[in-house]
Backbone bond lengths (Angstrom), bond angles and torsions (degrees), N, CA, C in turn:
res aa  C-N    CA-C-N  psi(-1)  N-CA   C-N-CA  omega(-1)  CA-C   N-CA-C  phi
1 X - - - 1.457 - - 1.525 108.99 -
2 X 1.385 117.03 146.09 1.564 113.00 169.95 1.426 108.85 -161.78
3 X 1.154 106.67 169.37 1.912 107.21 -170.63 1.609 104.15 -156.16
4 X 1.661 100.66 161.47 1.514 89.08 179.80 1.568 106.53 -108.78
5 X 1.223 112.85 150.69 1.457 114.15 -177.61 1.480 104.81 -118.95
6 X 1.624 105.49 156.76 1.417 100.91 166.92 1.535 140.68 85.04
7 X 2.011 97.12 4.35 1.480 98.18 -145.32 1.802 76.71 -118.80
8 X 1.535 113.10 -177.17 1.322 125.22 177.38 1.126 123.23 -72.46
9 X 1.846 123.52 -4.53 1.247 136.87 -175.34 1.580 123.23 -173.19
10 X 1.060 109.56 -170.11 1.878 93.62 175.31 1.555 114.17 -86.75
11 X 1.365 130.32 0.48 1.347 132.94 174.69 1.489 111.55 -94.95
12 X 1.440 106.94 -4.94 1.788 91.65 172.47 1.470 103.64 -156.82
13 X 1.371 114.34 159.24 1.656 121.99 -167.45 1.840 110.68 154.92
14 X 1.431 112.82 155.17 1.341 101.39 -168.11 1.822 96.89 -76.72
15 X 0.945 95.09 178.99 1.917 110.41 -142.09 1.856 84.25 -114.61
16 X 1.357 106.69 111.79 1.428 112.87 170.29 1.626 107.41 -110.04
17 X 1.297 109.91 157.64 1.810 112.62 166.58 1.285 119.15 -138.99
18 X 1.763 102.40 135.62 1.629 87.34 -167.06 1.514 117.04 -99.36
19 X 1.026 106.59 118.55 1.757 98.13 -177.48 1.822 113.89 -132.44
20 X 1.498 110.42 143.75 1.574 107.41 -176.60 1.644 111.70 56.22
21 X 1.555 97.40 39.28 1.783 88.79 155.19 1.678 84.49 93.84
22 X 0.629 147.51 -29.86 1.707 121.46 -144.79 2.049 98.78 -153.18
23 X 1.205 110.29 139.50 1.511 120.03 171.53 1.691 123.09 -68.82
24 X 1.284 140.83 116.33 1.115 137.80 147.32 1.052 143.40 -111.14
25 X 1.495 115.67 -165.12 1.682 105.59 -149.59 1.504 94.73 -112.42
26 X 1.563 136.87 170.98 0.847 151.02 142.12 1.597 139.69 -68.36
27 X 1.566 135.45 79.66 1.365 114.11 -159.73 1.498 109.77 -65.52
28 X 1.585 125.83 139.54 1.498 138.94 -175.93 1.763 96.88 -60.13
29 X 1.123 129.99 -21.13 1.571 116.18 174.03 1.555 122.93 -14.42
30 X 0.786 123.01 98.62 1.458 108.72 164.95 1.243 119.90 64.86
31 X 1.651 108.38 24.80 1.411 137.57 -167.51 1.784 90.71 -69.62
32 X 1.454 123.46 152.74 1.570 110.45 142.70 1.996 105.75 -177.43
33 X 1.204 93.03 -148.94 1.366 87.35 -168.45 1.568 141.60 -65.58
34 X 1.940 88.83 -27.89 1.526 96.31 154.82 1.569 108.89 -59.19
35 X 1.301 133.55 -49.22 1.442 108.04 -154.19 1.440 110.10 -87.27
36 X 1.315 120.51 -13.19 1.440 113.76 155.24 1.461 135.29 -83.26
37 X 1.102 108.06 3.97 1.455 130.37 172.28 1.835 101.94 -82.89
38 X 0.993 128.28 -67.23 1.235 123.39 147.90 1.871 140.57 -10.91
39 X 1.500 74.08 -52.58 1.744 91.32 -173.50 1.623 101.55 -72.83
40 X 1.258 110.58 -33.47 1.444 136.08 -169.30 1.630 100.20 -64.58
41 X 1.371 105.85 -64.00 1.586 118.22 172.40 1.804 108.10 -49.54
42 X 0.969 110.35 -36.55 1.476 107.01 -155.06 1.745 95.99 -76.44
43 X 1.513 105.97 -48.84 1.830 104.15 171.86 1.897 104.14 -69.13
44 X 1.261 132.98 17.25 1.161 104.72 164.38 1.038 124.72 87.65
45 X 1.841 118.60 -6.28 0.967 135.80 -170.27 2.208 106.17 -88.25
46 X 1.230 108.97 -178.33 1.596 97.63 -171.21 1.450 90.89 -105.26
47 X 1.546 122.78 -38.83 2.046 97.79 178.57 1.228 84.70 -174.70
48 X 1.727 98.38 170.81 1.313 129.97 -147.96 1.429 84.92 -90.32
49 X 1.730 130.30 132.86 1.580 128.49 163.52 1.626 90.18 -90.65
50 X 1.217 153.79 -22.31 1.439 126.61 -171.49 1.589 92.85 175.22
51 X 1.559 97.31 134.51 1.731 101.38 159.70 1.104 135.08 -92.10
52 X 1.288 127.65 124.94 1.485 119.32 -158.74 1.769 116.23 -101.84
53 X 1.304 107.62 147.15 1.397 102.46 -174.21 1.565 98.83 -167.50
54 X 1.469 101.32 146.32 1.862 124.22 -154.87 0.943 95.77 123.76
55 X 1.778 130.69 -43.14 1.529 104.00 -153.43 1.590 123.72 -62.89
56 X 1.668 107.48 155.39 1.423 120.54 -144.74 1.935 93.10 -85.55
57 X 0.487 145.01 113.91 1.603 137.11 161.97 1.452 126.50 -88.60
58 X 1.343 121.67 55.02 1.417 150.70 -175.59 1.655 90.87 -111.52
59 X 1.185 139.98 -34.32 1.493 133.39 -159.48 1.429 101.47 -96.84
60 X 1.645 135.17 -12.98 1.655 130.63 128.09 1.047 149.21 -98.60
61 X 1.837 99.75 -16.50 0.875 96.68 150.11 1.850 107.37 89.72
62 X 1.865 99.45 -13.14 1.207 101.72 165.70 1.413 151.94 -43.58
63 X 1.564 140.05 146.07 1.091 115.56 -164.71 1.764 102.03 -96.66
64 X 1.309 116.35 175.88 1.828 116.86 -152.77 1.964 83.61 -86.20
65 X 0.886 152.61 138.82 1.662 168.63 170.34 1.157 88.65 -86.60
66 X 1.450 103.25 -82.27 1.982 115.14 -138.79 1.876 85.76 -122.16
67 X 1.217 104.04 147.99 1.639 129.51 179.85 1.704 109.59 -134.62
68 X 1.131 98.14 148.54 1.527 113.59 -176.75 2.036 112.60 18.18
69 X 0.836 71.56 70.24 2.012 100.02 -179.02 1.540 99.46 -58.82
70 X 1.462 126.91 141.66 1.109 148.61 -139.55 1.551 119.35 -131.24
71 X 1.397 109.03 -11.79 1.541 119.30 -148.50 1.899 101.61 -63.06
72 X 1.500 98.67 139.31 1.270 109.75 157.52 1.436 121.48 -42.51
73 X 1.510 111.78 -63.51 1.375 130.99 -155.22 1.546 112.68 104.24
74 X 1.308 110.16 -2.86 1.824 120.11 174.45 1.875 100.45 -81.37
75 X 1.150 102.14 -56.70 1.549 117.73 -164.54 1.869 109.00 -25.71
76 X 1.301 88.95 157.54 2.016 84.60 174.78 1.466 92.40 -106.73
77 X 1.176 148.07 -12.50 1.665 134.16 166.79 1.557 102.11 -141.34
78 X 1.449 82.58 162.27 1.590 93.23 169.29 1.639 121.45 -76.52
79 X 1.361 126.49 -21.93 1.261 115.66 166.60 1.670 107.48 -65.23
80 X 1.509 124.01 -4.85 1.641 106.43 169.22 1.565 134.68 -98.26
81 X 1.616 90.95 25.31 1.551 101.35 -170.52 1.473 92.21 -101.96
82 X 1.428 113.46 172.04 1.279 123.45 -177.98 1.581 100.95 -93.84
83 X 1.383 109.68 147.81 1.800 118.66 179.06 1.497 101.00 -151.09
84 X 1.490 105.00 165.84 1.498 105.64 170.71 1.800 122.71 -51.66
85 X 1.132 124.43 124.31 1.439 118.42 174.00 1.348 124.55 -105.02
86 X 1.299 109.50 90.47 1.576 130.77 174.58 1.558 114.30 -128.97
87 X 1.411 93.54 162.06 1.828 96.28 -166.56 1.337 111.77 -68.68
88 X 1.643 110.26 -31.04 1.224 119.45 -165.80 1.667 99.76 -125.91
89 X 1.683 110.62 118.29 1.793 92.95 -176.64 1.324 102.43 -97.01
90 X 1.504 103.49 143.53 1.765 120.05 172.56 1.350 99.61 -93.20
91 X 1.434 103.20 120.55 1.590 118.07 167.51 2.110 110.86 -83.25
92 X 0.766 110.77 88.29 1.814 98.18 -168.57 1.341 118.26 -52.02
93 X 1.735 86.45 -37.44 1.995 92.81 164.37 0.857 138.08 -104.01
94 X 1.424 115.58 30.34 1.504 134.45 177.54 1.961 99.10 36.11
95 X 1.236 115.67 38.47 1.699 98.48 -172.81 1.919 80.98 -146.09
96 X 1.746 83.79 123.76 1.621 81.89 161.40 1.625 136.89 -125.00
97 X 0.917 123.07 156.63 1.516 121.28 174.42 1.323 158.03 -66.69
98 X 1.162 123.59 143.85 1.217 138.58 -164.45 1.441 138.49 -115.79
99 X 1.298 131.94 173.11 1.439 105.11 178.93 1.913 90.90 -149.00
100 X 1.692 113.98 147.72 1.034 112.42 134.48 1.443 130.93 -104.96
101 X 1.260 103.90 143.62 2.055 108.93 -175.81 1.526 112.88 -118.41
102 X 0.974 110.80 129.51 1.851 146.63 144.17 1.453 95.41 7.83
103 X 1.473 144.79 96.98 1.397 142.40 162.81 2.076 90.38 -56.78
104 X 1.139 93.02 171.65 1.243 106.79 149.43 1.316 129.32 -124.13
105 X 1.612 111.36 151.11 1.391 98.67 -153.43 1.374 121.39 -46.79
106 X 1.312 121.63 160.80 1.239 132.52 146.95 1.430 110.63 90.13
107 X 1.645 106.16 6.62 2.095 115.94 -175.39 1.404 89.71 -63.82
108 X 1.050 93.72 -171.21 1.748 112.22 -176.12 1.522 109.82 -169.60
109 X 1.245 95.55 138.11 1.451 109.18 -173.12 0.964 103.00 -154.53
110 X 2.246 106.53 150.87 1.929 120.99 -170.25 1.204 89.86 -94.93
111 X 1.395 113.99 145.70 1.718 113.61 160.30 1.519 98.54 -119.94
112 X 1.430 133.77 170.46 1.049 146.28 167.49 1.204 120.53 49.65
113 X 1.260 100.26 54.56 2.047 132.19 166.12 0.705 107.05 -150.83
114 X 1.458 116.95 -138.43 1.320 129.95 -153.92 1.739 99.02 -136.74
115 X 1.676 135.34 139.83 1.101 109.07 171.91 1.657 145.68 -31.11
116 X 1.405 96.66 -7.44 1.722 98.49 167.90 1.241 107.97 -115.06
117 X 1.223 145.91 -7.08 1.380 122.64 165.53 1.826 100.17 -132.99
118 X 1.341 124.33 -162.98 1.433 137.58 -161.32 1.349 119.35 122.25
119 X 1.581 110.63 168.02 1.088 121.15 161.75 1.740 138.54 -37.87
120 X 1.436 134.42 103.26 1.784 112.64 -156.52 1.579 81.31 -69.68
121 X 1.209 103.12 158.38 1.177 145.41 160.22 1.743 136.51 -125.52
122 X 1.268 124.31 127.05 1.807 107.35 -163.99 1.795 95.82 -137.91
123 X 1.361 115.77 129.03 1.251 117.53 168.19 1.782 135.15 -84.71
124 X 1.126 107.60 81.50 0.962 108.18 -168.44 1.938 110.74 -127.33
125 X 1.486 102.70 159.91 1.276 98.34 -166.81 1.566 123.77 60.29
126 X 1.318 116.09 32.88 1.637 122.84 -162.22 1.548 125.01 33.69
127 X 1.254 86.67 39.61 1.681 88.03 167.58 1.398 105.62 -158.48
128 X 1.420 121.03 131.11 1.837 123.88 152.69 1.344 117.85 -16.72
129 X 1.488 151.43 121.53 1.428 140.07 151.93 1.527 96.94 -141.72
130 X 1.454 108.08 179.57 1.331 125.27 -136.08 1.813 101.92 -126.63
131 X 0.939 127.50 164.84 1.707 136.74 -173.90 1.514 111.04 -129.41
132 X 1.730 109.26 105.20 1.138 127.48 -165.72 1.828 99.23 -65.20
133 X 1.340 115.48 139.45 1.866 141.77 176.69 1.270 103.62 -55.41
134 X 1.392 126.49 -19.71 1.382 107.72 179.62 1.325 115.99 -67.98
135 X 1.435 107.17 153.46 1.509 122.31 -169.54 1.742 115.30 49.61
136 X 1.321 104.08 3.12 1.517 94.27 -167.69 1.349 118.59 -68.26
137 X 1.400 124.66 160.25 1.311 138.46 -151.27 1.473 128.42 -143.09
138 X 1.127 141.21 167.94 1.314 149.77 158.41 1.820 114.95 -55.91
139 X 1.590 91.01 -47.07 1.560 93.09 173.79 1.780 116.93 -81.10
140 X 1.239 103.07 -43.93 1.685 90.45 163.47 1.943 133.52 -44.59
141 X 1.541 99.05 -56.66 1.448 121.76 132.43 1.565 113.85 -3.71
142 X 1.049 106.54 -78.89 1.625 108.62 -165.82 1.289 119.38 -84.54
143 X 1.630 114.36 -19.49 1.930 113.98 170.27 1.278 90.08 -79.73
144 X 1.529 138.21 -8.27 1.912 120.89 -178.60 1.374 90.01 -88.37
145 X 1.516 123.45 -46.13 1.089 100.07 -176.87 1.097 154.96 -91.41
146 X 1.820 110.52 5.54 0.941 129.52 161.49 1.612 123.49 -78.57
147 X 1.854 102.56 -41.31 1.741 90.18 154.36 1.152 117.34 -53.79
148 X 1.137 152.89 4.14 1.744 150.78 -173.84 1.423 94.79 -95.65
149 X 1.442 127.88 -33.90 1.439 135.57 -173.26 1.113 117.44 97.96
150 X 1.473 107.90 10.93 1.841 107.00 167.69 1.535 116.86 -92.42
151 X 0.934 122.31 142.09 1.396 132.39 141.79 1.730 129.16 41.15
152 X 1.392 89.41 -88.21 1.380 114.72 -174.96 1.705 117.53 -173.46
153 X 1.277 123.39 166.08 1.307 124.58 151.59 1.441 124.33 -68.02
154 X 1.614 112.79 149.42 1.008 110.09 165.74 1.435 107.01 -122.72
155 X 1.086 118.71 -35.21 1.821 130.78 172.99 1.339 134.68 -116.09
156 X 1.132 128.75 108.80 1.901 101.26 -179.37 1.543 97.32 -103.97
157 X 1.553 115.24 128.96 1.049 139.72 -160.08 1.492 111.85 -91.95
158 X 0.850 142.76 125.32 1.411 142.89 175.38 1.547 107.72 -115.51
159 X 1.708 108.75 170.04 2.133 126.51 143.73 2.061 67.69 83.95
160 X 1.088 129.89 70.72 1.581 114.29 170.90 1.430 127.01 27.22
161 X 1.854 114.99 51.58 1.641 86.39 -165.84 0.933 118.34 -80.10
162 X 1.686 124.73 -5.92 1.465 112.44 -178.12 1.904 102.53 -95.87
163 X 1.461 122.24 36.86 1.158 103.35 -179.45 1.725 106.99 111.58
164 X 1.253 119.93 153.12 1.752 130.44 -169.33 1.440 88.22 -101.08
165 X 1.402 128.98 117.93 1.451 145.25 143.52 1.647 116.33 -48.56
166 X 1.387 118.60 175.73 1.315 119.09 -169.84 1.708 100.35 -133.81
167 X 1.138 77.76 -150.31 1.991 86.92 -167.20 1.498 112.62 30.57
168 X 1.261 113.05 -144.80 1.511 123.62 -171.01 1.543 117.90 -76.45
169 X 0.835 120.86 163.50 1.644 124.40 154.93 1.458 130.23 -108.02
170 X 1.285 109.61 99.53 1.502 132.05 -141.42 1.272 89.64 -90.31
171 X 1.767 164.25 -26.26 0.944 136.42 154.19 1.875 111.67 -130.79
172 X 1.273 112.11 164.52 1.499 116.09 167.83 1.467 120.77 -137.23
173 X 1.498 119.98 138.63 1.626 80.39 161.14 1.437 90.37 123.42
174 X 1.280 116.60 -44.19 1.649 125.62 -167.43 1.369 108.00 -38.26
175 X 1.547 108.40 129.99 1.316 150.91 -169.16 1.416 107.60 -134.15
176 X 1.464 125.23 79.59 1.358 118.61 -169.14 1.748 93.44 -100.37
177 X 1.568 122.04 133.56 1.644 111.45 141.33 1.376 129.41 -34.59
178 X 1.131 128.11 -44.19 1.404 137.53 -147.79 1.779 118.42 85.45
179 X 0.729 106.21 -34.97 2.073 103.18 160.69 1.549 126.17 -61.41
180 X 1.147 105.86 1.46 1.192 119.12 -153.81 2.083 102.09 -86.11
181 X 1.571 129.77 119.09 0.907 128.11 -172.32 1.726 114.13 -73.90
182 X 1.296 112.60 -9.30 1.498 109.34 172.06 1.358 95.53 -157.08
183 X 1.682 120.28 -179.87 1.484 123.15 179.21 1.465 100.34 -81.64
184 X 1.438 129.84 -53.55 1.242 124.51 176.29 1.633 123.09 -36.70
185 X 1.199 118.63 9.29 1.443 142.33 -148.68 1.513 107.02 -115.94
186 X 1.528 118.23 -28.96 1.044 160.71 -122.70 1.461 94.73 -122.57
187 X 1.926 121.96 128.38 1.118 116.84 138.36 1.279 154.70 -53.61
188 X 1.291 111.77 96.49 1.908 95.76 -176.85 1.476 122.65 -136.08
189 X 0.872 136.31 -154.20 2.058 129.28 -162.95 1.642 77.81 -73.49
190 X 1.526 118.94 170.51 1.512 131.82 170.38 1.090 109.57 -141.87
191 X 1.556 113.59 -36.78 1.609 96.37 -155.75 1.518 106.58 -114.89
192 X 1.490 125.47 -13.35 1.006 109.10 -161.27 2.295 93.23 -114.72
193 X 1.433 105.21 141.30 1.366 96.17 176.25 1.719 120.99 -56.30
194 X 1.277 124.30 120.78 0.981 124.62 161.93 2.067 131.90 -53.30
195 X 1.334 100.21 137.28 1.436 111.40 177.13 1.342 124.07 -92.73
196 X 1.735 107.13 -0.36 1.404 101.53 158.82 1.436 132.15 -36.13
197 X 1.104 121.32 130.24 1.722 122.27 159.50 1.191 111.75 -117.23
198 X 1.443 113.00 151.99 1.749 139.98 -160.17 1.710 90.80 -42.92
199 X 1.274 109.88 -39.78 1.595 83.16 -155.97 1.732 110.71 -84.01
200 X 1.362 101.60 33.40 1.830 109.49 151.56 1.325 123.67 -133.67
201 X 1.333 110.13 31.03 1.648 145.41 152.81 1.713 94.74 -18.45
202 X 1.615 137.33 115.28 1.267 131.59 -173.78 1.460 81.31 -103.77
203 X 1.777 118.83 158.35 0.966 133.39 143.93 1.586 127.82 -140.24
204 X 1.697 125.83 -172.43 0.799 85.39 -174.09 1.915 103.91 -138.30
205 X 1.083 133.88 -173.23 1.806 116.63 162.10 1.445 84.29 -132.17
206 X 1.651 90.96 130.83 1.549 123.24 166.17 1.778 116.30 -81.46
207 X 1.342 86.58 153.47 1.952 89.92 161.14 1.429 113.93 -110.02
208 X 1.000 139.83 104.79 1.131 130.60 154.86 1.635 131.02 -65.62
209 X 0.975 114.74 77.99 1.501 115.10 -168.90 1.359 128.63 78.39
210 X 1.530 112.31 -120.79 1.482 132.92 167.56 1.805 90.84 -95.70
211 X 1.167 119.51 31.03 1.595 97.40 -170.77 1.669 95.29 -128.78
212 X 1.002 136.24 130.80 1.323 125.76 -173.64 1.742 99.64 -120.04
213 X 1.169 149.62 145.11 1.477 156.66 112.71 1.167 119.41 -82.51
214 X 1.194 133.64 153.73 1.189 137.97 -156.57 2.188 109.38 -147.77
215 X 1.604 86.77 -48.12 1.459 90.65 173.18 1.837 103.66 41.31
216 X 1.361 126.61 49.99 1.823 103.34 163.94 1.364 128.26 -85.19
């Protein structure tokens, strides 16, 4: 089993593994794209955008597992790559590794909240961009946030409130029914480039159940 911690989203974070009861860390040794290509495969994801290494591991504090990691990039997990085998692993650079991975198109993710609400965000065209406030809604709102796997809407957020996004602005315009199984699902401008700018960044606050956040 392994997970990423620490990172800006669920596609990237330094790369822990849990083995014998307890979670560890990965030392960046000789870390690179095969072995995050792997790690990438193993969450299901389509490929590794970059392997990361420096990161500080003072913030778990984890102990080093696996050392100078070996992986093809064929493997189905990272426990099937070859690494140093000693009882005790020496990290030399006390810094271990990480990976970011390949969304697939069209995921979506809040930034600048709290895991239930934020800024939408949609990956498309290999890059993060943002969904211009016009017309936005409660019901648009709630097909993002129900593709997220929550609940329902409680707010659709407009004017950037969780903050001005970057790169492009990948849709405007959105006119969702509400039946709709994702936002990409969704009517919105197509053909002509939009003049939105960040600072009408839509977002949205989710319900998660009996669990409400609000973050305003």
């Amino acid at each position: 089993m392994i997970r990423l911690i620490g990172g800006d989203d669920k596609w990237s974070g330094k790369v822990e593994i849990y083995r014998h009861d307890a979670w560890g860390a990965v030392c960046d040794s000789s870390w690179d794209m095969k072995d995050a290509t792997t790690v990438c495969h193993q969450f299901g994801f389509i490929e590794a955008l970059e392997a990361k290494t420096g990161l500080s591991s003072r913030e778990s504090d984890r102990p080093i597992v696996m050392n100078r990691v070996a992986c093809t990039g064929t493997e189905r997990r990272l426990a099937d790559c070859p690494f140093v085998c000693t009882g005790s692993q020496q990290c030399s650079s006390s810094t271990v590794a990480g990976v970011v991975c390949k969304p697939r198109p069209d995921e979506l993710r809040l930034v600048g909240g709290s895991r239930t609400s934020g800024r939408v965000e949609i990956y498309r065209g290999g890059s993060w961009g943002t969904i211009c406030d016009s017309n936005w809604n409660e019901t648009d709102a709630g097909i993002v946030c129900r593709q997220l796997g929550f609940s329902d809407a409680l707010e659709a957020k407009s004017a950037a409130h969780f903050g001005q996004g970057s790169g492009p602005v990948h849709m405007d315009g959105v006119a969702c029914e509400g039946s709709e199984e994702k936002i990409t699902d969704c009517p919105s401008y197509c053909w002509e480039e939009t003049s939105c700018s960040h600072s009408h960044d839509a977002g949205v606050i989710c319900s998660d159940g009996d669990t409400v956040t609000t973050n305003k």
